[in-house]
C-alpha positions in Angstrom: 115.4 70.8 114.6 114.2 73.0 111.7 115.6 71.4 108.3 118.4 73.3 106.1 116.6 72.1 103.0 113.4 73.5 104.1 115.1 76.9 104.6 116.8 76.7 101.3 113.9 76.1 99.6 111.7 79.0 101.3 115.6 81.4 100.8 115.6 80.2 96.9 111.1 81.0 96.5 111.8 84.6 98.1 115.3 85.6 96.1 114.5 88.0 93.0 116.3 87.2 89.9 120.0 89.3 90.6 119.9 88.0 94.3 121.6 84.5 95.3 121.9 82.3 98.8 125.5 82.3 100.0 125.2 80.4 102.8 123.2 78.8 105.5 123.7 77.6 108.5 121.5 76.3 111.6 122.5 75.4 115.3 121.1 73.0 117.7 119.1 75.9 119.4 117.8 76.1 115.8 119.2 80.0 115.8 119.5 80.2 111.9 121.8 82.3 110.1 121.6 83.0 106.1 124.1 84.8 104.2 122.5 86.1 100.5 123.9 88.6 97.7 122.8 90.5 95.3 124.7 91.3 91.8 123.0 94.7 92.0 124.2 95.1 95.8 121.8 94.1 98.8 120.2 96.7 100.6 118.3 96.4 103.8 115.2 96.5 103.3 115.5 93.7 101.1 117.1 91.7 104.1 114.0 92.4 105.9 111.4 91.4 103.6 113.1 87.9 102.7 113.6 87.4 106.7 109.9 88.4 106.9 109.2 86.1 104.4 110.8 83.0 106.3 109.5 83.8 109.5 105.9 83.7 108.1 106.5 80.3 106.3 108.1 78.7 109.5 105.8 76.9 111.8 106.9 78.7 115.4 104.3 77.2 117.5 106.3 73.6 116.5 110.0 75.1 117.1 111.2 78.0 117.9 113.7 79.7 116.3 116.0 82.8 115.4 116.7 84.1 112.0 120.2 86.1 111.6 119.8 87.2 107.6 122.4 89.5 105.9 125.1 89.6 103.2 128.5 87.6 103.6 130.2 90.7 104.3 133.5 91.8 101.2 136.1 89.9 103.8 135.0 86.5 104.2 135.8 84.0 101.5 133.9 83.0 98.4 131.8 80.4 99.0 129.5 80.0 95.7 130.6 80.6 92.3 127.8 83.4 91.6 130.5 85.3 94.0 132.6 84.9 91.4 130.4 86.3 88.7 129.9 89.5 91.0 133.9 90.1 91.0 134.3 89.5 87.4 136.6 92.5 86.5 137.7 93.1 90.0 140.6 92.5 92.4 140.9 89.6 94.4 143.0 87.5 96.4 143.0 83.5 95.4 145.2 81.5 98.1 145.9 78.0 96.5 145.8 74.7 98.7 149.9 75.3 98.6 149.9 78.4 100.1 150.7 80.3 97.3 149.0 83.6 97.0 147.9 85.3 93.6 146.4 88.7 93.8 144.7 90.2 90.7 141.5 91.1 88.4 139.4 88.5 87.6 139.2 88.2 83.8 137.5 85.1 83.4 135.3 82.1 84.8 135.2 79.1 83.3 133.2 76.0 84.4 136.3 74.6 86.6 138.6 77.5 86.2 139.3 81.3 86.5 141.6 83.6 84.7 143.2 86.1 86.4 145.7 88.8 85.7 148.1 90.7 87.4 151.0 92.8 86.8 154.9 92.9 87.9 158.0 95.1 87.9 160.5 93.5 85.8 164.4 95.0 85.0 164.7 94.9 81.3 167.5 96.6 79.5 167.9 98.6 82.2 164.9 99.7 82.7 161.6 98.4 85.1 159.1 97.3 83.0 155.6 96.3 83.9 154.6 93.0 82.9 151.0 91.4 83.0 150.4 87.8 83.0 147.4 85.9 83.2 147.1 83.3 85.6 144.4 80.2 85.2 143.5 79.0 88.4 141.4 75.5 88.9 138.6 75.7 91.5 140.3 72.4 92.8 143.4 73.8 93.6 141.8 76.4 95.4 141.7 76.7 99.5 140.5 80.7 99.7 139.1 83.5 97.5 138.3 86.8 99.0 138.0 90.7 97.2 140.2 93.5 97.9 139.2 96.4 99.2 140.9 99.0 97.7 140.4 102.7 99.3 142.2 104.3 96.0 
């Protein structure tokens, strides 16, 4: 079975500077699937020459294999904090380990934290006011984090 290590390695050699490894994973039928980002968005041409570049560094003629390369895709949770750093000042949706939801722009992140803010409707004096509030969220406390996708 081809080695996740191995394939990090060769991901990590072939990433330019504003890309980053997501994910990996590997079956037993050694079908290989990589999930990388770029903070200046990935394109797919850029897919194809970092796949290229595995493929060549992979030894076929010992195992075969299958390489499935692409970007996370804006649904799926946050699995590595440079996601993070690529929504800083944007909206997303943190679901704690109690359930609770929070849904806002990420202000801040912090080595074991994240700030984020959102707003409310509140009566006062009679009248609905909006209110903002910042909210610091500890990674540990954390079960999901995903974008919004906002069609405004």
């Amino acid at each position: 079975m081809i080695n996740k290590n191995e394939i990090e390695k060769l991901c990590k050699s072939a990433l330019t500077e504003t890309q980053f490894l997501v994910e990996i994973k590997i079956n037993p039928a050694n079908d290989i699937y990589i999930a990388i980002d770029d903070f200046n968005g990935l394109n797919i041409e850029e897919c194809k020459r970092i796949s290229r570049f595995i493929e060549e560094n992979l030894n076929r003629d010992k195992e075969d294999f299958s390489i499935e390369l692409g970007s996370p895709g804006l649904s799926n949770p946050f699995k590595v904090t440079e996601q993070y750093q690529k929504s800083l000042n944007k909206e997303i949706e943190v679901v704690l380990k109690t359930g609770e939801k929070i849904s806002g722009i990420l202000t801040s992140i912090r080595e074991d934290e994240i700030l984020v803010t959102y707003s409310y409707f509140a009566k006062m004096a009679n009248k609905k006011q909006q209110i903002s509030e910042i909210s610091k969220i500890k990674f540990k406390d954390i079960k999901t984090t995903k974008s919004v996708i906002s069609f405004k």
